[in-house]
TIZATOR-576169 format. One record per residue (C-alpha): x, y, z; residue number from 1. Coordinates in nm, 3 decimals. Layout:
<nodes>
+---------+---------+---------+-----+
|       u |       v |       w |   i |
+---------+---------+---------+-----+
|       X |       Y |       Z | NUM |
...
+---------+---------+---------+-----+
</nodes>
This chain:
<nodes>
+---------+---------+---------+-----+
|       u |       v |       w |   i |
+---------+---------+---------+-----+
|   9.942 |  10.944 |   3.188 |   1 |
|  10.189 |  10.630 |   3.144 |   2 |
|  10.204 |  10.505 |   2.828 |   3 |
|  10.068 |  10.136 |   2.679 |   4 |
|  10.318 |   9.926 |   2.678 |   5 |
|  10.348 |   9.752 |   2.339 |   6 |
|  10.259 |   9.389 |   2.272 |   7 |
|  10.555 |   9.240 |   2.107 |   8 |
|  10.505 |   8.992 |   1.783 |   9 |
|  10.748 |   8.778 |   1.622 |  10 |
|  10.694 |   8.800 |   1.231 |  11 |
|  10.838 |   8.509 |   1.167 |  12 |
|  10.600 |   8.293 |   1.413 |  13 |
|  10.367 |   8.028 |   1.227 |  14 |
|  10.266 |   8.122 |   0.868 |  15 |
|  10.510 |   8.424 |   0.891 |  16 |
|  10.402 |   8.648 |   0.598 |  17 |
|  10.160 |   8.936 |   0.582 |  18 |
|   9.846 |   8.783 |   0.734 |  19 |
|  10.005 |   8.825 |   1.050 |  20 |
|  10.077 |   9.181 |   1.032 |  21 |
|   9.740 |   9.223 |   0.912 |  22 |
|   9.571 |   9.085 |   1.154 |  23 |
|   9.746 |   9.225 |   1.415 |  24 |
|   9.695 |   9.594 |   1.306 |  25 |
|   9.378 |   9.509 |   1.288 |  26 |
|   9.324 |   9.416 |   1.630 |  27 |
|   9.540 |   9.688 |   1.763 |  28 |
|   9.322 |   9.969 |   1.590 |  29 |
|   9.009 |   9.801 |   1.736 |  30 |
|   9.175 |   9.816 |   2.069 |  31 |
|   9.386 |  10.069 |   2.102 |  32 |
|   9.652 |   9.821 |   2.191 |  33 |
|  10.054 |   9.950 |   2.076 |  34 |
|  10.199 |   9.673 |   1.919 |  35 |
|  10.540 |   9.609 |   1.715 |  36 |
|  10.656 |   9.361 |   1.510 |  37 |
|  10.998 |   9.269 |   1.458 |  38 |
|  11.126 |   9.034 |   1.141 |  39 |
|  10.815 |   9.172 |   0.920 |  40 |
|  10.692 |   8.882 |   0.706 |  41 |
|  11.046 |   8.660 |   0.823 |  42 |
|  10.884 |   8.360 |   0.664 |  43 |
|  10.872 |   8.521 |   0.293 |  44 |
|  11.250 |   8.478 |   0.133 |  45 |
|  11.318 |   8.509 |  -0.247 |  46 |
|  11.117 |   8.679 |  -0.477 |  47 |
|  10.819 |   8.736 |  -0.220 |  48 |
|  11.095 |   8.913 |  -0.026 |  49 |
|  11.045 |   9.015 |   0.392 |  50 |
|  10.940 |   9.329 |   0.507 |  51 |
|  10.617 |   9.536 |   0.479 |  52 |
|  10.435 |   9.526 |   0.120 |  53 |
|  10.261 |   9.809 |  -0.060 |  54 |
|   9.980 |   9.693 |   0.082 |  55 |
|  10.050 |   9.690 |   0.423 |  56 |
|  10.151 |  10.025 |   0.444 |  57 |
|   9.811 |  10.136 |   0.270 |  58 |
|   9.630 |   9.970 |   0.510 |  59 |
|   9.829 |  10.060 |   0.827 |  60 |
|   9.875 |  10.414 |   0.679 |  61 |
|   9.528 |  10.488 |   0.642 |  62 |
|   9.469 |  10.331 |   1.003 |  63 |
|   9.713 |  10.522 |   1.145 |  64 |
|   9.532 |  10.814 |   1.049 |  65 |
|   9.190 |  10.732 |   1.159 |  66 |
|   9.293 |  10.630 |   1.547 |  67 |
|   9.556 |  10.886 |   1.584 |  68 |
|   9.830 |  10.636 |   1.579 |  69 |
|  10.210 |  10.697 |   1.638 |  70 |
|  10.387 |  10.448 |   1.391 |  71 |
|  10.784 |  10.322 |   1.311 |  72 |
|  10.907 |  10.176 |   1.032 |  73 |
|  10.600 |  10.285 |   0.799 |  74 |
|  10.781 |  10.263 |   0.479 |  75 |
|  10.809 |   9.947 |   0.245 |  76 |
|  11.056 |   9.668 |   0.274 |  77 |
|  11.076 |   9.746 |   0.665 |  78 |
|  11.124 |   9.470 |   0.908 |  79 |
|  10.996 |   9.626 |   1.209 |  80 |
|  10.717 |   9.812 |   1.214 |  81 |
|  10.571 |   9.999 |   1.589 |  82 |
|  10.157 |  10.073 |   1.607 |  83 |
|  10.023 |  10.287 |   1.881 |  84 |
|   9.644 |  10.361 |   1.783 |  85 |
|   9.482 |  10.632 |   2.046 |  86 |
|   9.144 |  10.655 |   1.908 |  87 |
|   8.886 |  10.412 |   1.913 |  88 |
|   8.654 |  10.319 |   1.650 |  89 |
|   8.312 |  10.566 |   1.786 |  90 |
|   8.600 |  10.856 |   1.722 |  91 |
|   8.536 |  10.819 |   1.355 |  92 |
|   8.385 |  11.094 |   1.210 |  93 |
|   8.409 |  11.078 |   0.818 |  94 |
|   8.181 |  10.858 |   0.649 |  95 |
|   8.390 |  10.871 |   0.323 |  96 |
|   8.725 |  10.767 |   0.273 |  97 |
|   8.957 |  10.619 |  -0.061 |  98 |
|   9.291 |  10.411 |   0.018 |  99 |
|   9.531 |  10.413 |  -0.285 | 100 |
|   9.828 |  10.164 |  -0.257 | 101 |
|  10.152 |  10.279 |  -0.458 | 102 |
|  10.190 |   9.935 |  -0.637 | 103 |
|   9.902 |   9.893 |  -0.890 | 104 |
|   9.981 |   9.508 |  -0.768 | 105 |
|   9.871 |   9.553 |  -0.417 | 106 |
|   9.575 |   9.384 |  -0.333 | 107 |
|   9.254 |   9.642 |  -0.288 | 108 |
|   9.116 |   9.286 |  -0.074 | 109 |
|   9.382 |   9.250 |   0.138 | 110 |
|   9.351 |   9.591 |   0.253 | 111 |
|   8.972 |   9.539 |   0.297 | 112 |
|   9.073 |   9.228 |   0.547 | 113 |
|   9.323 |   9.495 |   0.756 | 114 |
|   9.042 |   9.764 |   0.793 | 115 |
|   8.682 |   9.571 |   0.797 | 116 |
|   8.703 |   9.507 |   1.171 | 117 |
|   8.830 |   9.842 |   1.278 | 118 |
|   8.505 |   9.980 |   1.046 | 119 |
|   8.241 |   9.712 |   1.200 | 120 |
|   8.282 |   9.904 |   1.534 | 121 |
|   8.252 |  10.251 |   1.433 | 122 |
|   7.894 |  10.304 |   1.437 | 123 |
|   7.764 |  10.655 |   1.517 | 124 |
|   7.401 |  10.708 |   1.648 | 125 |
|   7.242 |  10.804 |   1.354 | 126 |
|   7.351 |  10.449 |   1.189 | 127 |
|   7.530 |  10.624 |   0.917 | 128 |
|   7.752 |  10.411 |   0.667 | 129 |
|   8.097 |  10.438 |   0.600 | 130 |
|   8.198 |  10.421 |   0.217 | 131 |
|   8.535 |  10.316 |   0.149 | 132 |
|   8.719 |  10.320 |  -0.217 | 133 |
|   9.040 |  10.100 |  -0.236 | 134 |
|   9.265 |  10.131 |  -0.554 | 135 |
|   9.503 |   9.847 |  -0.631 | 136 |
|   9.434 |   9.512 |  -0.794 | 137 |
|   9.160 |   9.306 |  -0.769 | 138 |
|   9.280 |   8.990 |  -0.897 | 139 |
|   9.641 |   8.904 |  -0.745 | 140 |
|   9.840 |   8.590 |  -0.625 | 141 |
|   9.817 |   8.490 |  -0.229 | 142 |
|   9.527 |   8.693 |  -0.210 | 143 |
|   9.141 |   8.659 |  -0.198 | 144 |
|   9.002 |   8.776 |  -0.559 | 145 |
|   8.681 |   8.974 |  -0.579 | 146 |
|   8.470 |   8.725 |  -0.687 | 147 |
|   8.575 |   8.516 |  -0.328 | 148 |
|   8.511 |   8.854 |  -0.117 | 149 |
|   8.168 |   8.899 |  -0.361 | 150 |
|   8.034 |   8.485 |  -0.339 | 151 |
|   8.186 |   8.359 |  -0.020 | 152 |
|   8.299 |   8.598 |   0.251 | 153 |
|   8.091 |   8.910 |   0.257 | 154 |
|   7.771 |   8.642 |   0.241 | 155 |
|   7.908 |   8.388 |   0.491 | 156 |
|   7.933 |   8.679 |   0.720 | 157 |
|   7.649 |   8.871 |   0.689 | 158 |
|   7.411 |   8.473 |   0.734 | 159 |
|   7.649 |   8.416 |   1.047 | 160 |
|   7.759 |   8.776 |   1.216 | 161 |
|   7.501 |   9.035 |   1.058 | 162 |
|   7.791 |   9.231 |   0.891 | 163 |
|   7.641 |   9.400 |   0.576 | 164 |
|   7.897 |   9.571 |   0.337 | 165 |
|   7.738 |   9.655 |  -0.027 | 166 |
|   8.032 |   9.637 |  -0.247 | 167 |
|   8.089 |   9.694 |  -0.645 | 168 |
|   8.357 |   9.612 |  -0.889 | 169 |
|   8.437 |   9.943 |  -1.057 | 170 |
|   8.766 |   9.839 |  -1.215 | 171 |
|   8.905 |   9.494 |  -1.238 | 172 |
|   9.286 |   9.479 |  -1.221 | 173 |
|   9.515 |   9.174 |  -1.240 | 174 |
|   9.885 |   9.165 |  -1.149 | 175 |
|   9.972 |   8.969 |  -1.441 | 176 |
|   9.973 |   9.090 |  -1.781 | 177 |
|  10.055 |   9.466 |  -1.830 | 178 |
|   9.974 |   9.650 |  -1.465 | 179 |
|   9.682 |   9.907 |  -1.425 | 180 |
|   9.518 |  10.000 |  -1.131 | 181 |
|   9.146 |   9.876 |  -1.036 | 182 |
|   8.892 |   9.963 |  -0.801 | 183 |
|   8.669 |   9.866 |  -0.542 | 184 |
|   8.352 |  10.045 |  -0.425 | 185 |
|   8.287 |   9.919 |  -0.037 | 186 |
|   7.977 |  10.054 |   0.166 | 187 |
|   8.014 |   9.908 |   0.561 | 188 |
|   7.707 |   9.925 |   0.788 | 189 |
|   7.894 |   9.948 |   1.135 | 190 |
|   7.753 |   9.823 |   1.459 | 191 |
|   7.517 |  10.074 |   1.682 | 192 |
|   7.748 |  10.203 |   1.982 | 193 |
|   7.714 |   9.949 |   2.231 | 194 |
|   7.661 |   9.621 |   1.994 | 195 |
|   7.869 |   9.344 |   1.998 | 196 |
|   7.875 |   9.098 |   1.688 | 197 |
|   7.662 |   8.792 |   1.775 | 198 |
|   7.639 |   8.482 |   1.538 | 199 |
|   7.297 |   8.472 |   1.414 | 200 |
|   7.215 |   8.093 |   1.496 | 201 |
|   7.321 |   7.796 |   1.683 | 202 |
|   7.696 |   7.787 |   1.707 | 203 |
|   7.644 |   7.345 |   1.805 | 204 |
|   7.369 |   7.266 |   1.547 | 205 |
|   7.398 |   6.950 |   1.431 | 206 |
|   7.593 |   6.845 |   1.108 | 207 |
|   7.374 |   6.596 |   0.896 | 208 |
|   7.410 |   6.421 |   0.593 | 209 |
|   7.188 |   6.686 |   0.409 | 210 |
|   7.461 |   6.964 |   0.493 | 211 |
|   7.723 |   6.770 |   0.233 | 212 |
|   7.423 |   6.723 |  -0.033 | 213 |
|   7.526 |   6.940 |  -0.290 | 214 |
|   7.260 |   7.144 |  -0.510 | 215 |
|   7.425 |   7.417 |  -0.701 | 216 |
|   7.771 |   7.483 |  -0.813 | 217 |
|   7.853 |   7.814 |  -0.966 | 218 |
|   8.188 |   7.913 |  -1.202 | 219 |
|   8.309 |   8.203 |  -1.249 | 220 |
|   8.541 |   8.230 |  -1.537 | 221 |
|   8.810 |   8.475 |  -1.603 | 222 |
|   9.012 |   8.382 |  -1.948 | 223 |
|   9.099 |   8.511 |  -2.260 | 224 |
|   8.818 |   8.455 |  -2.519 | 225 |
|   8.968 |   8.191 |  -2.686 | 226 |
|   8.902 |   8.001 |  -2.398 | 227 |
|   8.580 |   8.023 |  -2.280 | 228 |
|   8.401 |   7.744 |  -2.526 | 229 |
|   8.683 |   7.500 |  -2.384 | 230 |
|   8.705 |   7.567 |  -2.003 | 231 |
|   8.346 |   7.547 |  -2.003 | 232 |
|   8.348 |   7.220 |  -2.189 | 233 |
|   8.594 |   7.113 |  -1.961 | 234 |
|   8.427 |   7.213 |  -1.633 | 235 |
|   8.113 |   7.024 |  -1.769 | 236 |
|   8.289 |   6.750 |  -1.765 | 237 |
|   8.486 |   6.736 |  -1.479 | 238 |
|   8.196 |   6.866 |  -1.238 | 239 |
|   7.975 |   6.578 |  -1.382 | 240 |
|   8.210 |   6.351 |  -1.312 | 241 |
|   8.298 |   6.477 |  -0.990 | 242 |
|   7.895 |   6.542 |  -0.878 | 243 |
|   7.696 |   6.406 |  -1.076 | 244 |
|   7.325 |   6.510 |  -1.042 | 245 |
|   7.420 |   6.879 |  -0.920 | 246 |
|   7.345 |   7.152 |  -1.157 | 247 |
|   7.600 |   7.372 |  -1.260 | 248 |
|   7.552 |   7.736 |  -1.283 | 249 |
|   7.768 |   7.932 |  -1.541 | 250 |
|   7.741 |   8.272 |  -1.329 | 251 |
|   7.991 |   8.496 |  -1.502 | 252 |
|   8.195 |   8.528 |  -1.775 | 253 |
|   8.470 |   8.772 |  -1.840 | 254 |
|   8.752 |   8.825 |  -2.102 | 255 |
|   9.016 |   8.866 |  -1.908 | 256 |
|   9.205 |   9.053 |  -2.184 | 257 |
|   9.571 |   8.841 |  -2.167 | 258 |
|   9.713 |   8.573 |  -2.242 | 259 |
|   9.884 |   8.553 |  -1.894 | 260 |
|   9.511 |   8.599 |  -1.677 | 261 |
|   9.371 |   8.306 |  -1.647 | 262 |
|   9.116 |   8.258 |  -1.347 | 263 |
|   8.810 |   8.001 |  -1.249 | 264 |
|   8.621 |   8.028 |  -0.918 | 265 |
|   8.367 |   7.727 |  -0.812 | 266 |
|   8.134 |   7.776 |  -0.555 | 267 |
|   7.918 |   7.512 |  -0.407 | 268 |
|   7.603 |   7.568 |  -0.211 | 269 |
|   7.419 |   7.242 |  -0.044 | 270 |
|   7.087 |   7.225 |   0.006 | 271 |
|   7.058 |   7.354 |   0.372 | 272 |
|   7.252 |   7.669 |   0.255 | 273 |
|   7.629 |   7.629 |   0.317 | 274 |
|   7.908 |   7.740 |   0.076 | 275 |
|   8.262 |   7.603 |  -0.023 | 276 |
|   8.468 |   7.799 |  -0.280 | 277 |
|   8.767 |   7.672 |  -0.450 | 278 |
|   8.960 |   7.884 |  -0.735 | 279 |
|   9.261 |   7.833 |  -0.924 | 280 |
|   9.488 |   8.137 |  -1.064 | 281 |
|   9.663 |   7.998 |  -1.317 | 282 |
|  10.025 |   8.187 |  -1.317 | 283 |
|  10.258 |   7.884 |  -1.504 | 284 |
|  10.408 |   7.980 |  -1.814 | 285 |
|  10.106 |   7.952 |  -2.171 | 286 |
|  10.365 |   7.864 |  -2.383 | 287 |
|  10.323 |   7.622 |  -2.679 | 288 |
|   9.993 |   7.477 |  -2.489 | 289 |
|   9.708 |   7.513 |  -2.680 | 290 |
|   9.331 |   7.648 |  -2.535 | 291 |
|   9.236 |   7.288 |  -2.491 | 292 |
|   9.529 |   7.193 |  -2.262 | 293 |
|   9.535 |   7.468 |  -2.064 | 294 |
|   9.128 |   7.481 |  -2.032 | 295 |
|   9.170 |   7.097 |  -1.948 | 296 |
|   9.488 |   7.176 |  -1.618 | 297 |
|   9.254 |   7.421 |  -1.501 | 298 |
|   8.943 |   7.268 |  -1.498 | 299 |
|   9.107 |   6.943 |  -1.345 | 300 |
|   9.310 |   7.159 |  -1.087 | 301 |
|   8.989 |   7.360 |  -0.937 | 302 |
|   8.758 |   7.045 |  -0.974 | 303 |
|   8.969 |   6.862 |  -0.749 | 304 |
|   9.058 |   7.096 |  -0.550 | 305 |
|   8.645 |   7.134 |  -0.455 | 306 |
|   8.595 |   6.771 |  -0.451 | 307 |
|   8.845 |   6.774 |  -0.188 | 308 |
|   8.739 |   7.061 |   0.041 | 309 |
|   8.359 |   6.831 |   0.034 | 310 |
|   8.481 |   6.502 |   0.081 | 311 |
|   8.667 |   6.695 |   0.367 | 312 |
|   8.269 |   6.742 |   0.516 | 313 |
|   8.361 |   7.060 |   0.703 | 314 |
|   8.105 |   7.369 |   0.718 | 315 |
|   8.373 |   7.599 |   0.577 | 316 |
|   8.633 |   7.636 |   0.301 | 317 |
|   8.961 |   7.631 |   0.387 | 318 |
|   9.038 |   7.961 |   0.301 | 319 |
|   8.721 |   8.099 |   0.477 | 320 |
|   8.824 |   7.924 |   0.802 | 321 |
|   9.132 |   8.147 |   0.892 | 322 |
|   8.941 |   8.467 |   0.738 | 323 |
|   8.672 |   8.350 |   1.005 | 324 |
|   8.864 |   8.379 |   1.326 | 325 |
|   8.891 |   8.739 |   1.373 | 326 |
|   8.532 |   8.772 |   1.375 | 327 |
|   8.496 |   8.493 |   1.627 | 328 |
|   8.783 |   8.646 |   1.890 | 329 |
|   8.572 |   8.963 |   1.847 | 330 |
|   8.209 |   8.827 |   1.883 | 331 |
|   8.026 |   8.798 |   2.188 | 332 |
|   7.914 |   8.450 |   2.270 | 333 |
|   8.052 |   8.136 |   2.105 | 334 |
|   8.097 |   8.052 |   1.769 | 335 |
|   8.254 |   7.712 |   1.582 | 336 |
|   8.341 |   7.648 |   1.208 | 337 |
|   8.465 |   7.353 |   1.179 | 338 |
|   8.635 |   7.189 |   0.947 | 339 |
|   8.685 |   6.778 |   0.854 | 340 |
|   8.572 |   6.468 |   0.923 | 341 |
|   8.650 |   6.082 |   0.983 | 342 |
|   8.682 |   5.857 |   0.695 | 343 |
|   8.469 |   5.641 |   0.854 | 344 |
|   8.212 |   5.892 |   0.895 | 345 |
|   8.231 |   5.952 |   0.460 | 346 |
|   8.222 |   5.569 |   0.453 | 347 |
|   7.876 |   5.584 |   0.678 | 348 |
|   7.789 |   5.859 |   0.418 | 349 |
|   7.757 |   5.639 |   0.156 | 350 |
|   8.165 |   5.735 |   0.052 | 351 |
|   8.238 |   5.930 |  -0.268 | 352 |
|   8.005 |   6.000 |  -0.485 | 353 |
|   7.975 |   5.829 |  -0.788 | 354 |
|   8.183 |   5.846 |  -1.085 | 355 |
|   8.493 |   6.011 |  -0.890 | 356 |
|   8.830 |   5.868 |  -1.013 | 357 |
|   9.043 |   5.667 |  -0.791 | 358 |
|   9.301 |   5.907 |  -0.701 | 359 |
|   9.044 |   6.114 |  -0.524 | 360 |
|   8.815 |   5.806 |  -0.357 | 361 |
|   9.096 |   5.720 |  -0.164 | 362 |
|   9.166 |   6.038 |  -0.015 | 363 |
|   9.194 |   6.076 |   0.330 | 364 |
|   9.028 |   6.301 |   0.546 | 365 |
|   9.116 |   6.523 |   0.813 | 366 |
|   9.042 |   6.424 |   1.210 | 367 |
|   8.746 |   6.529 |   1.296 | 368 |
|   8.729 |   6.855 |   1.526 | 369 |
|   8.273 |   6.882 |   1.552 | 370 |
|   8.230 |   7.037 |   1.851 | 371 |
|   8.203 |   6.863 |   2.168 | 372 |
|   8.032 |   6.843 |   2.517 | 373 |
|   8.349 |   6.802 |   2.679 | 374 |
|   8.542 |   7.126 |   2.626 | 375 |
|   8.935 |   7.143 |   2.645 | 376 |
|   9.091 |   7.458 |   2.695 | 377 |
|   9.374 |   7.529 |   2.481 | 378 |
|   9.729 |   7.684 |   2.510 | 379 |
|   9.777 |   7.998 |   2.292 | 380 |
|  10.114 |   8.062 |   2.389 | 381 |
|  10.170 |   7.969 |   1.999 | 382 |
|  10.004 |   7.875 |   1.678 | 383 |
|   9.763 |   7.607 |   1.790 | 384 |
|   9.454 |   7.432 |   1.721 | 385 |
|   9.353 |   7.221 |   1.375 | 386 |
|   9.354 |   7.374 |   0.996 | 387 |
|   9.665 |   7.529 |   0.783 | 388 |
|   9.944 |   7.769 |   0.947 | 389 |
|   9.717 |   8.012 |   0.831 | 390 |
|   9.436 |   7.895 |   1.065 | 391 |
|   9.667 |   7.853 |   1.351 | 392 |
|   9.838 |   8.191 |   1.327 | 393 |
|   9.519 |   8.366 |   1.302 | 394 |
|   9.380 |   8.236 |   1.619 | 395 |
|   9.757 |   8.284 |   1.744 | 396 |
|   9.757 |   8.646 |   1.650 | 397 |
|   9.377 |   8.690 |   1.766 | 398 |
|   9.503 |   8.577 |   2.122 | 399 |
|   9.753 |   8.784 |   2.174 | 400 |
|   9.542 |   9.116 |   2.134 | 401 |
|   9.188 |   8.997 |   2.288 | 402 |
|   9.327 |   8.726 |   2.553 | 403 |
|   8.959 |   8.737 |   2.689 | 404 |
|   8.862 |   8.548 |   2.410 | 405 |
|   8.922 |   8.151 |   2.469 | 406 |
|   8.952 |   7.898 |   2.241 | 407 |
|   8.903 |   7.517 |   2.286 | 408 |
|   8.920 |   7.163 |   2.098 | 409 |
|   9.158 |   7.256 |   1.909 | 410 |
|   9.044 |   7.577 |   1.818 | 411 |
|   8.748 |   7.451 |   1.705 | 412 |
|   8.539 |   7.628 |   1.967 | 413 |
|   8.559 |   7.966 |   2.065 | 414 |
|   8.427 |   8.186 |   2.306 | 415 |
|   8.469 |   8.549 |   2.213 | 416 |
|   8.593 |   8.860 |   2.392 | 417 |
|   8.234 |   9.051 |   2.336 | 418 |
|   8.405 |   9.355 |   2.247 | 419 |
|   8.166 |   9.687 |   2.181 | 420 |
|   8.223 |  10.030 |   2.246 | 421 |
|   7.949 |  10.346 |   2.360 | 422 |
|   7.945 |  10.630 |   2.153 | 423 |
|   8.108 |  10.872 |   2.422 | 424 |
|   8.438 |  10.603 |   2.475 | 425 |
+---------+---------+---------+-----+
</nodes>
């Protein structure tokens, strides 16, 4: 039997860090595609340092064991790393599985992101679930926190895809402050052999006015106890100012237990049921600023940054965008989520809302990709299409393992490679 020959990835291509590598090992286990990466993260110099992360090898570690996959260069700082999966997802047997990383710093929800598709195909005929514990941290820099995963992705793809993972905190664990390792309790309903994920409604509804109407914001506060009465002063101010008329929902409240973890999370929901999150991890130095300043920089820092991502009038966050397009290469059918719009549609909006200081009216606003009749194919030799180099390398990345997935407008439209798999492949 001749061998697969692998897909080769430049590490350094577009955003260049560990999203790629991610993503890609993610693919390949769905796929049984061999891959290897050379120049492992080659966009991360200095402290963040190149080469595979705790993390990574976690993640590719435990898939390696679950398809049957040959793998070079599984060891951390390595700069080239070689993936040959065998088995596909219907081979998995065990319904019960932990993943420990060796750094108590290593994201447990980074992992999740290099595992969750591999798991969404490996349904067995008696619909069993697969229960996954990861140990590492929970809250870390340049990573999704658990409250993101909790209020944002996991629901965002369970309305749109029908992907249902229960999921419970059983540890919380910061990589600031003295290190400890958390938990995370993940139970993944996998597709029936044979399914494909489908997006649940329209992908080309129409966008209205009543989309960016705002009815419900929800924080989620992480800070020492001393200060809790003054970030939530602070975010009752700012939020009023910023959206006046919505109500705002103080949905949790945890001591984070140092002076060093600071943490805020704002989610908005509009009336006809989308989300936006925005958080802010604040990792500057406390010293000689009192509970008032630093409750004020971090209220005025996630505020914004929310007022932006609206006045921006996509459907999605910016950070749920690029964790989107996985799930869209993989689905069968077409999917869009979109993100920006004209200033001169905001103006025909009505503008800003009321209240919002000048150095935010004037923002400007991304072009504006809304789907279109006219479809463009687009070139995927390369990062491509609209959003951050996070976007871009995703649907890069995404490309190179499923090329029968095809993307157009700018990535803004894509039409999925329908991939599924029969209990007996």
């Amino acid at each position: 039997m001749k061998l697969k020959k692998p897909l080769q990835l430049d590490g350094r291509t577009g955003e260049g860090g560990g999203q790629l590598v991610r993503i890609a090992c993610a693919l390949a286990a769905v796929t049984s595609q061999p891959i290897r990466i050379d120049h492992v993260r080659g966009n991360r110099p200095g402290k963040r340092g190149g080469g595979l992360k705790a993390q990574h090898v976690a993640a590719i570690q435990w898939l390696a064991e679950v398809t049957g996959a040959e793998v070079e260069g599984m060891t951390v700082g390595s700069h080239t790393i070689e993936f040959r999966p065998s088995l596909p997802p219907t081979a998995l047997r065990q319904r019960k599985f932990e993943i420990t990383a060796d750094s108590a710093a290593s994201s447990t929800l980074l992992i999740f992101q290099a595992v969750l598709p591999y798991l969404l195909f490996a349904g067995n005929g008696n619909g069993d679930p697969v229960e996954l514990e990861i140990n590492g941290g929970t809250n870390c820099s340049f990573s999704l926190s658990y409250e993101y995963l909790d209020q944002v992705l996991l629901p965002t793809l369970q309305e749109n895809f029908g992907v249902r993972v229960e999921r419970q905190l059983k540890k919380r664990a910061w990589a600031l402050g003295p290190l400890r390792s958390g938990s995370i309790s993940l139970k993944i309903h996998p597709l029936s052999p044979g399914q494909s994920l489908k997006l649940q409604q329209p992908w080309d509804r129409p966008v209205t006015i009543e989309d960016f109407q705002l009815k419900q914001i929800d924080v989620s506060m992480l800070v020492p106890y001393d200060l809790k009465e003054h970030l939530e002063r602070a975010l009752v101010s700012d939020l009023d100012q910023l959206f006046p008329h919505v109500d705002v929902n103080f949905r949790m409240f945890e001591d984070s237990g140092h002076e060093t973890r600071m943490y805020a999370l704002l989610v908005a929901h509009s009336t006809t049921g989308l989300r936006w999150g925005r958080d802010y991890l604040y990792d500057k130095s406390r010293k000689k600023k009192g509970p008032e300043t630093l409750s004020s920089e971090l209220s005025r820092n996630v505020c914004k940054d929310l007022f932006k991502e609206i006045l921006i009038r996509g459907v999605v966050d910016e950070y749920l965008q690029d964790q989107l397009v996985v799930f869209q290469a993989l689905a069968d059918g077409r999917t869009s989520f979109h993100r920006g719009a004209t200033p001169a549609d905001i103006e025909a909006d009505g503008g800003a809302p009321s209240g919002v200081p000048d150095d935010l009216a004037g923002s400007s606003a991304a072009p504006n990709p809304k789907p279109e009749r006219r479809m463009k194919k687009d070139k995927t030799d390369g990062p491509f299409g609209e959003g951050t180099t996070h976007t871009t390398t995703a649907r890069w990345v995404a490309s190179e393992l499923l090329p029968t997935a095809q993307w157009f407008n700018k990535g803004s439209i894509c039409d999925g490679a329908g991939v599924s798999f029969t209990q007996d492949t």
